[in-house]
Backbone atoms as SQL, in Angstrom:
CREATE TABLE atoms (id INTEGER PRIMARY KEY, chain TEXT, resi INTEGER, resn TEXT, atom TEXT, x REAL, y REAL, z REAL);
INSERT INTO atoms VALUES
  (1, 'A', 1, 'UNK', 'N', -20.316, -17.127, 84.759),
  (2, 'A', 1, 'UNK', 'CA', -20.174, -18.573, 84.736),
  (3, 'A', 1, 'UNK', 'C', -19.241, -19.046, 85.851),
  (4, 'A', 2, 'UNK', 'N', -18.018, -18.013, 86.617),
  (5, 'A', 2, 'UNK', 'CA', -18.004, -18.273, 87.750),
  (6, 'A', 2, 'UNK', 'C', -15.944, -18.821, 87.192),
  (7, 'A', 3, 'UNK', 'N', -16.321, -18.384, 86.197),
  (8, 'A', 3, 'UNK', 'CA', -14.704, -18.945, 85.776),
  (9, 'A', 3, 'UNK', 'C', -13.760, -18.007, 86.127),
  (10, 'A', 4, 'UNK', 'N', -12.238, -18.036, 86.130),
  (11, 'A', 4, 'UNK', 'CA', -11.519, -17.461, 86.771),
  (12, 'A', 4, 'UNK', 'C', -10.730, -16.609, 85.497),
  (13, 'A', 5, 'UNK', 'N', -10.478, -15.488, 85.344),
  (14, 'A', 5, 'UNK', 'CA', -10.311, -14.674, 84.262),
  (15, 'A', 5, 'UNK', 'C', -9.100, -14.804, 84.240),
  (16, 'A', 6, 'UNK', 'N', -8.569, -15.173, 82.969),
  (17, 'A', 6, 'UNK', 'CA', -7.285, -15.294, 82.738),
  (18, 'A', 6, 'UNK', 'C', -6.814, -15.221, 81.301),
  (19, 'A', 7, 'UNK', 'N', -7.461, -13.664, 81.014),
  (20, 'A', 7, 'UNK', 'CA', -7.778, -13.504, 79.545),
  (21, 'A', 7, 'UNK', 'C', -6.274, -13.298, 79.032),
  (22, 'A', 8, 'UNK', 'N', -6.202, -13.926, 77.328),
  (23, 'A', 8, 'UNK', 'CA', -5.469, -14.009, 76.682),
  (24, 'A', 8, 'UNK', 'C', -5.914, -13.589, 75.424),
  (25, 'A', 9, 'UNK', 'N', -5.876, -12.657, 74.714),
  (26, 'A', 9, 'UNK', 'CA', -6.740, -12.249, 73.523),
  (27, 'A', 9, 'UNK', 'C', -6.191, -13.656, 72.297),
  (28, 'A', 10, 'UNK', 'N', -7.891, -13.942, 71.981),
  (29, 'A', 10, 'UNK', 'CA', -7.564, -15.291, 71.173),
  (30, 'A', 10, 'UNK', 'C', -7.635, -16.450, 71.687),
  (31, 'A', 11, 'UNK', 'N', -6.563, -16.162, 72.750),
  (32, 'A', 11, 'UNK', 'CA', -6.424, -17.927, 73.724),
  (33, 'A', 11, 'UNK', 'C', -7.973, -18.689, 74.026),
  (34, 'A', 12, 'UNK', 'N', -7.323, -19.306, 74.839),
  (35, 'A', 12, 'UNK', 'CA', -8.655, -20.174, 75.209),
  (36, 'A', 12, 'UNK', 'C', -9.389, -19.951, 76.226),
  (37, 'A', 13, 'UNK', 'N', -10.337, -19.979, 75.695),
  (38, 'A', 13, 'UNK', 'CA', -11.344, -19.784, 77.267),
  (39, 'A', 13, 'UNK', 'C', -12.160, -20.858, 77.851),
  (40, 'A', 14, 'UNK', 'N', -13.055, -20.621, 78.800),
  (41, 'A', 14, 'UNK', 'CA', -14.386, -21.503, 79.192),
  (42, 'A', 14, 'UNK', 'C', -15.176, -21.697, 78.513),
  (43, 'A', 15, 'UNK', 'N', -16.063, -20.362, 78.131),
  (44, 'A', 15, 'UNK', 'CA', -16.740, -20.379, 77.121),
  (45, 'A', 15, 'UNK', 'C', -16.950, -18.743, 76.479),
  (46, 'A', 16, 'UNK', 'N', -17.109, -19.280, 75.236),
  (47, 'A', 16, 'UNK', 'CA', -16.851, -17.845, 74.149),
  (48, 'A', 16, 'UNK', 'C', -17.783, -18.123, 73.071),
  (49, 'A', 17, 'UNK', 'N', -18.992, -17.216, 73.540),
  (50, 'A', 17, 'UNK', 'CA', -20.487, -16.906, 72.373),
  (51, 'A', 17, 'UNK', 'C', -20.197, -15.634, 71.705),
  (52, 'A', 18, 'UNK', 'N', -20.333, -15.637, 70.676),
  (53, 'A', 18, 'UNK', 'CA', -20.095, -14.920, 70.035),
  (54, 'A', 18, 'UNK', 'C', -21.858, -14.224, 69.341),
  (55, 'A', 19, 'UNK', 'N', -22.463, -13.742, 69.789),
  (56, 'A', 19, 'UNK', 'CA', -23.846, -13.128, 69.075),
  (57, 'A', 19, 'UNK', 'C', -24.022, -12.403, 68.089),
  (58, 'A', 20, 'UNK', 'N', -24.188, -12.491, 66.924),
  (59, 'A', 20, 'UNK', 'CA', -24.021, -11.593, 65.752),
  (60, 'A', 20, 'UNK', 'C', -25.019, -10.978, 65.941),
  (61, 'A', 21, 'UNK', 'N', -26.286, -11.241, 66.018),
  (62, 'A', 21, 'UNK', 'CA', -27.365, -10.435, 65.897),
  (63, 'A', 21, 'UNK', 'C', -28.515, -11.086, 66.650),
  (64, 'A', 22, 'UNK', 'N', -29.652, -10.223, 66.403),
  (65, 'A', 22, 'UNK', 'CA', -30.841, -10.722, 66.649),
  (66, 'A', 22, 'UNK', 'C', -31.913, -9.657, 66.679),
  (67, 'A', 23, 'UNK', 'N', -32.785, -10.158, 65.747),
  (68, 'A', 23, 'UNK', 'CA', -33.786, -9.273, 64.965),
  (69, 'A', 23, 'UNK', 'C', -32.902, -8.239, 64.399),
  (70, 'A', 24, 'UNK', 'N', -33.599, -6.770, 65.170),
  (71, 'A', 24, 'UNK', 'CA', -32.758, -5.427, 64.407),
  (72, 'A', 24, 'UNK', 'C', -32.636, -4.864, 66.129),
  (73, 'A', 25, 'UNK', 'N', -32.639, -5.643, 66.714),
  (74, 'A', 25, 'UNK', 'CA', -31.694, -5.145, 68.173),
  (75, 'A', 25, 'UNK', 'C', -30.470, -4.674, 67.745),
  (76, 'A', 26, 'UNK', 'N', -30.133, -3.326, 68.473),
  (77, 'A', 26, 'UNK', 'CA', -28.842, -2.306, 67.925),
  (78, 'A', 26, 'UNK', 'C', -28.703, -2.632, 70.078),
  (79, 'A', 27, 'UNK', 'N', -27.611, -2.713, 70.717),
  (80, 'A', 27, 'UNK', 'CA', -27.039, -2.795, 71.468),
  (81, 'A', 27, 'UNK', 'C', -25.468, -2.409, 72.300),
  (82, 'A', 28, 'UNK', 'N', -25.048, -1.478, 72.804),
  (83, 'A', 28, 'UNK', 'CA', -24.151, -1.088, 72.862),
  (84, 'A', 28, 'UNK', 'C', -23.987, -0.703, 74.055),
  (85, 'A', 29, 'UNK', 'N', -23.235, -1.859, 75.133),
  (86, 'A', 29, 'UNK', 'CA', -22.919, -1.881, 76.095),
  (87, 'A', 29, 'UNK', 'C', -21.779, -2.078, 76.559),
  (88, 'A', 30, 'UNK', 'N', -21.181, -2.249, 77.848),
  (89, 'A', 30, 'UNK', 'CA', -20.144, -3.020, 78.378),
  (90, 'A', 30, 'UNK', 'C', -19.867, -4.508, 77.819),
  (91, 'A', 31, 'UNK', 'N', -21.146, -4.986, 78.356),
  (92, 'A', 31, 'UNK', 'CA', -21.358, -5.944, 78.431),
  (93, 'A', 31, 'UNK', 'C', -21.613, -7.016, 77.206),
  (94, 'A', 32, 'UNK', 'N', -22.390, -6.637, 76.140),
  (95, 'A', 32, 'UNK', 'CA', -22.864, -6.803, 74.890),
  (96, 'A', 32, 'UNK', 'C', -23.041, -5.617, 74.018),
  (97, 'A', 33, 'UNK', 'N', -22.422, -5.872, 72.340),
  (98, 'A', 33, 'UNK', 'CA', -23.056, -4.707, 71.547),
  (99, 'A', 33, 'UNK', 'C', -23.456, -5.909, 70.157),
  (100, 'A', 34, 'UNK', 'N', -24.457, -5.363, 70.042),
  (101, 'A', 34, 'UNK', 'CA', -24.795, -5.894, 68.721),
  (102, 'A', 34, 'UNK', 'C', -26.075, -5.140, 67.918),
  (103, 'A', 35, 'UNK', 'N', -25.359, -5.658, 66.400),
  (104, 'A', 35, 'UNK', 'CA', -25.072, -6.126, 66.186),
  (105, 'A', 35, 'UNK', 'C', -23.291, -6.237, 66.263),
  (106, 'A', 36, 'UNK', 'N', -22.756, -7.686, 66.656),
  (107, 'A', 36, 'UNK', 'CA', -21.372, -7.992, 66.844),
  (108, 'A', 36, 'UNK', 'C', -20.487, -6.644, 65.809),
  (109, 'A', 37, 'UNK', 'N', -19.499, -6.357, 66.809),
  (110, 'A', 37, 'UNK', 'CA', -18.669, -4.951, 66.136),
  (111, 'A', 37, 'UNK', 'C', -17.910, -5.527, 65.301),
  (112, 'A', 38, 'UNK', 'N', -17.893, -6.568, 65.425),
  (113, 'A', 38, 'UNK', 'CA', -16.454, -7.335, 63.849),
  (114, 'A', 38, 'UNK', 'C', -17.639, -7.412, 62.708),
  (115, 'A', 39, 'UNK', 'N', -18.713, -7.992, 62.810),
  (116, 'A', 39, 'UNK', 'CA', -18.814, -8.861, 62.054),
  (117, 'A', 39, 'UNK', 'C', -19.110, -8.482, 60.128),
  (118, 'A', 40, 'UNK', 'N', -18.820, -6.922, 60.764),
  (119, 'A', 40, 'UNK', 'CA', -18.974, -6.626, 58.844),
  (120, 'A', 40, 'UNK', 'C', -17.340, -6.927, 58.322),
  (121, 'A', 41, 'UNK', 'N', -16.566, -7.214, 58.834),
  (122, 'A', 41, 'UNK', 'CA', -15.147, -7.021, 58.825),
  (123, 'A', 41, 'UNK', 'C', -14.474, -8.725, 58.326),
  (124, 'A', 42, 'UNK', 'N', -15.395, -9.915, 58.575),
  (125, 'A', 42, 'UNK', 'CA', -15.397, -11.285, 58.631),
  (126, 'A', 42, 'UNK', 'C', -16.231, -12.103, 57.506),
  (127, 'A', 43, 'UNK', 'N', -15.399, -12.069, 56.575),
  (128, 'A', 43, 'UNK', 'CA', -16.199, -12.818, 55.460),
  (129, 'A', 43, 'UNK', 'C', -16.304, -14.527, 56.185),
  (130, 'A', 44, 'UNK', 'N', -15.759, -14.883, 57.097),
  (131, 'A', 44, 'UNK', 'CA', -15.834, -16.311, 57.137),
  (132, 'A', 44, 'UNK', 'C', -17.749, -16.153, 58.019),
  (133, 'A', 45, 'UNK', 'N', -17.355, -15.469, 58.202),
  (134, 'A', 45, 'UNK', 'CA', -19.106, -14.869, 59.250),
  (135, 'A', 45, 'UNK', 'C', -19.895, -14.736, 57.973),
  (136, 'A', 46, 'UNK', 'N', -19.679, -13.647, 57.108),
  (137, 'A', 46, 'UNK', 'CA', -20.858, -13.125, 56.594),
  (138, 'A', 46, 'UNK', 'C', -21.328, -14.124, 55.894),
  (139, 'A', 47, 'UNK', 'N', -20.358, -14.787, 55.204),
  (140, 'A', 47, 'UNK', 'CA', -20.648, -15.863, 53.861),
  (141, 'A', 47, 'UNK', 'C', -21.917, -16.998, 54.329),
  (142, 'A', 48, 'UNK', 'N', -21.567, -17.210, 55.513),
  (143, 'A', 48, 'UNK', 'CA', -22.657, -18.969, 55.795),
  (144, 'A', 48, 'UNK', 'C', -23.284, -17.769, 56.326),
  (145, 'A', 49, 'UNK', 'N', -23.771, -16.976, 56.673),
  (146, 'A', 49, 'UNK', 'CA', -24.980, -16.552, 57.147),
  (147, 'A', 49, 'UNK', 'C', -25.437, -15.855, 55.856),
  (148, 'A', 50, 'UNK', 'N', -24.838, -15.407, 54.443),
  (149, 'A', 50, 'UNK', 'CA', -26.017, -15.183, 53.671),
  (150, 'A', 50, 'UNK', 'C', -26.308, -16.628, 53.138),
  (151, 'A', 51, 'UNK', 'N', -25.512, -17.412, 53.577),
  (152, 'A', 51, 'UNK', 'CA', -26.229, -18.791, 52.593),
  (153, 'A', 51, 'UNK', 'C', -27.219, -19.073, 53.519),
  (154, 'A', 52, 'UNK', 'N', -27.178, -18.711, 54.357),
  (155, 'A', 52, 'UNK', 'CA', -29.056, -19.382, 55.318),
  (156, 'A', 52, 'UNK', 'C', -30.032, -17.957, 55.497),
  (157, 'A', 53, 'UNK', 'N', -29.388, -16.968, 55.348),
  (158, 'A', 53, 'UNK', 'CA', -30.308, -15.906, 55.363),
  (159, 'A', 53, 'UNK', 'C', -30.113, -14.592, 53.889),
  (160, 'A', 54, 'UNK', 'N', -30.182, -14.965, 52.177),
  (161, 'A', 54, 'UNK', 'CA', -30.002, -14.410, 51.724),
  (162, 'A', 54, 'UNK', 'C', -30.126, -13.050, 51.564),
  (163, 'A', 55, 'UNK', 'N', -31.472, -12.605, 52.220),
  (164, 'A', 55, 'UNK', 'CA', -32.446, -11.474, 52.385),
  (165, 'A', 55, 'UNK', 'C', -32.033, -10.495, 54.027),
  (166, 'A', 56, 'UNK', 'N', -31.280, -11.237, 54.474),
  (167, 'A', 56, 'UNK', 'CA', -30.460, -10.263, 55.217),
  (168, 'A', 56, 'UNK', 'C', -29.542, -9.270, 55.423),
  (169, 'A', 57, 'UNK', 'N', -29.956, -8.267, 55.630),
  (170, 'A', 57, 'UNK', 'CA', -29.735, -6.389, 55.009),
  (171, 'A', 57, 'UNK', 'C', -28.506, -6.451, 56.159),
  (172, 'A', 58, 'UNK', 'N', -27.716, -5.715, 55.789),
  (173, 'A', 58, 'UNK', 'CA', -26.530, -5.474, 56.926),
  (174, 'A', 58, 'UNK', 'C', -26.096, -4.571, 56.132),
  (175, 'A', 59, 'UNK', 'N', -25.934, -2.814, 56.884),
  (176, 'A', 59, 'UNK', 'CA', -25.551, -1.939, 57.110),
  (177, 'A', 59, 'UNK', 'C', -26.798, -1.468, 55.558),
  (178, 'A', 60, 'UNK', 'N', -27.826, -1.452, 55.965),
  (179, 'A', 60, 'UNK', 'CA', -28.858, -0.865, 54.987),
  (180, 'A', 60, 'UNK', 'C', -28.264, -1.253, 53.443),
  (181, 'A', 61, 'UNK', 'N', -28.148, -2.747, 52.795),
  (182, 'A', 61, 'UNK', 'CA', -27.944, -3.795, 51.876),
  (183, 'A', 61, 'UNK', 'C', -27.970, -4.641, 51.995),
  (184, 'A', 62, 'UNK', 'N', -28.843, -5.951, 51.190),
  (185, 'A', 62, 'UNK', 'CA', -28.358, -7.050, 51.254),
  (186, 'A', 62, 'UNK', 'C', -27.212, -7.498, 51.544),
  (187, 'A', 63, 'UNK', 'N', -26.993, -8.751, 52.490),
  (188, 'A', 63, 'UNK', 'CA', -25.962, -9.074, 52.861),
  (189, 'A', 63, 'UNK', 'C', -25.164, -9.368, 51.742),
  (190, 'A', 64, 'UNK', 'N', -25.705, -10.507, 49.950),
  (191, 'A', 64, 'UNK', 'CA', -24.970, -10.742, 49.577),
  (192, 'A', 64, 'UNK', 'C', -24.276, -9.539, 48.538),
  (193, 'A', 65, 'UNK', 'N', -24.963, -8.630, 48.714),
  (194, 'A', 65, 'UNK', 'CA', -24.406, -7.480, 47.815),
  (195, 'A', 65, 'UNK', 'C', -23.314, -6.715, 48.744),
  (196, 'A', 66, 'UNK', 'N', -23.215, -6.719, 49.862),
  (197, 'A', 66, 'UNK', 'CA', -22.702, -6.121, 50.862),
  (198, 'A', 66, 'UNK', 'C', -21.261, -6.691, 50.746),
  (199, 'A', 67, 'UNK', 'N', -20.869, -8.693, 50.365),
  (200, 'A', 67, 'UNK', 'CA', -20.010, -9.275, 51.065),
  (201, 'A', 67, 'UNK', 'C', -19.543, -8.786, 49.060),
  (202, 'A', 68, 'UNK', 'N', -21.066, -8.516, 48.190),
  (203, 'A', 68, 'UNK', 'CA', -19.826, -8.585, 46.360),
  (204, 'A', 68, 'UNK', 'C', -19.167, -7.567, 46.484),
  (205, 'A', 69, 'UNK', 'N', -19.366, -5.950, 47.212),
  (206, 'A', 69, 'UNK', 'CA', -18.684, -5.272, 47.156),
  (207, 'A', 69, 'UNK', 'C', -17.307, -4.995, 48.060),
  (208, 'A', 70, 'UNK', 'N', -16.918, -5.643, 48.977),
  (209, 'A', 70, 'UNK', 'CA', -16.228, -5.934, 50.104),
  (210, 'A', 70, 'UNK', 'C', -14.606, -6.483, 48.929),
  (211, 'A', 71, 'UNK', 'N', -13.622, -6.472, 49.649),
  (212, 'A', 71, 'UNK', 'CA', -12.525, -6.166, 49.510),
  (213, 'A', 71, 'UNK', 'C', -12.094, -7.121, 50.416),
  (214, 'A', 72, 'UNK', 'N', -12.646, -8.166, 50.909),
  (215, 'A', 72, 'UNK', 'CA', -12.191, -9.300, 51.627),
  (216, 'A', 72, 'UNK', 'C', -10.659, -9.757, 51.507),
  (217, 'A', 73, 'UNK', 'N', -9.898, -10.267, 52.294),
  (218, 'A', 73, 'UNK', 'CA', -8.570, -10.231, 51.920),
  (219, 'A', 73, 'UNK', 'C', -8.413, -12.096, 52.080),
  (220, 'A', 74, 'UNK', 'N', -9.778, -12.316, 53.200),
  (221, 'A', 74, 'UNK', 'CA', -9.479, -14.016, 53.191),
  (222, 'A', 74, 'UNK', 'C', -10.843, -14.117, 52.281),
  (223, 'A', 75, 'UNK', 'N', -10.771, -15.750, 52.036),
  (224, 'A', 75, 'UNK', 'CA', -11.364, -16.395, 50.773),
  (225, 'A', 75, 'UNK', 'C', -12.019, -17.299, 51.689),
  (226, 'A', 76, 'UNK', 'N', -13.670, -17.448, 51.216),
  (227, 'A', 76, 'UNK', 'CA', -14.042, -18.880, 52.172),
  (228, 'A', 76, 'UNK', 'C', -14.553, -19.833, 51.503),
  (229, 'A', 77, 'UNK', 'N', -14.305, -21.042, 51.601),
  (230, 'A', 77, 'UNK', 'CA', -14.992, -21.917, 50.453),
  (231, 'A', 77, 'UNK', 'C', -15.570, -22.856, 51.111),
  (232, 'A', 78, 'UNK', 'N', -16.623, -23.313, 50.418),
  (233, 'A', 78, 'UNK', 'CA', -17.393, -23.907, 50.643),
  (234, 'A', 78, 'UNK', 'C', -17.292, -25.792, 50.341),
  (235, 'A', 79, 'UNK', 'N', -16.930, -26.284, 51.456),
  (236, 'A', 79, 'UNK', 'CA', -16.848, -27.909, 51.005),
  (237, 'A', 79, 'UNK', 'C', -17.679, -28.375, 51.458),
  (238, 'A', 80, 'UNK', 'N', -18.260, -29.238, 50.476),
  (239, 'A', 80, 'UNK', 'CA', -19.265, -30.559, 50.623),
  (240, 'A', 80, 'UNK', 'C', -19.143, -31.478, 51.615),
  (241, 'A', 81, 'UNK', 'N', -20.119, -31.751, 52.526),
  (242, 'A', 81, 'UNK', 'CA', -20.509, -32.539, 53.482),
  (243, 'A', 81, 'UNK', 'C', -21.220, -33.864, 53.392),
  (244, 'A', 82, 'UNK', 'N', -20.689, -34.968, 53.709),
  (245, 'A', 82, 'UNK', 'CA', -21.260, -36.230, 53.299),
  (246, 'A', 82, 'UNK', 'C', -22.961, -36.479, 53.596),
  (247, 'A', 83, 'UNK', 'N', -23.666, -36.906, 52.739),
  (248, 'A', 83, 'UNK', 'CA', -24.944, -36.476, 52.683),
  (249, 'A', 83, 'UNK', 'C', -25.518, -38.125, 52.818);
């Protein structure tokens, strides 16, 4: 993108995509690995993606059986959006 690197882990950047997945592409590069190496580790991740994809298997299980057995240490809740 031509931006000038001035990495700060966390800080701010230009721009920061974050790709969890796509299809059952397994990827493991420099450059890109996915599926994303955090993202079994991130209940704020897993949670809204089993609410739009219930039937999504992560690490050979349903996601939402995956996030009941998990040991999560943060809590994510879900607030209502004006409709």
């Amino acid at each position: 993108m031509g931006r000038k690197s001035t990495y700060a882990r966390y800080g701010p950047r230009t721009i920061d995509i974050d790709i969890l997945t796509f299809n059952e592409l397994k990827i493991d590069s420099d450059l890109l690995q996915l599926p994303h190496p955090k993202i079994f580790e991130r209940n704020f991740v897993l949670a809204p993606l089993a609410e739009i994809s219930p039937d999504f298997i992560i690490k050979d299980k349903y996601i939402l059986d995956y996030i009941s057995q998990c040991k999560f240490k943060e809590k994510v809740v879900k607030i209502k959006c004006f409709q």
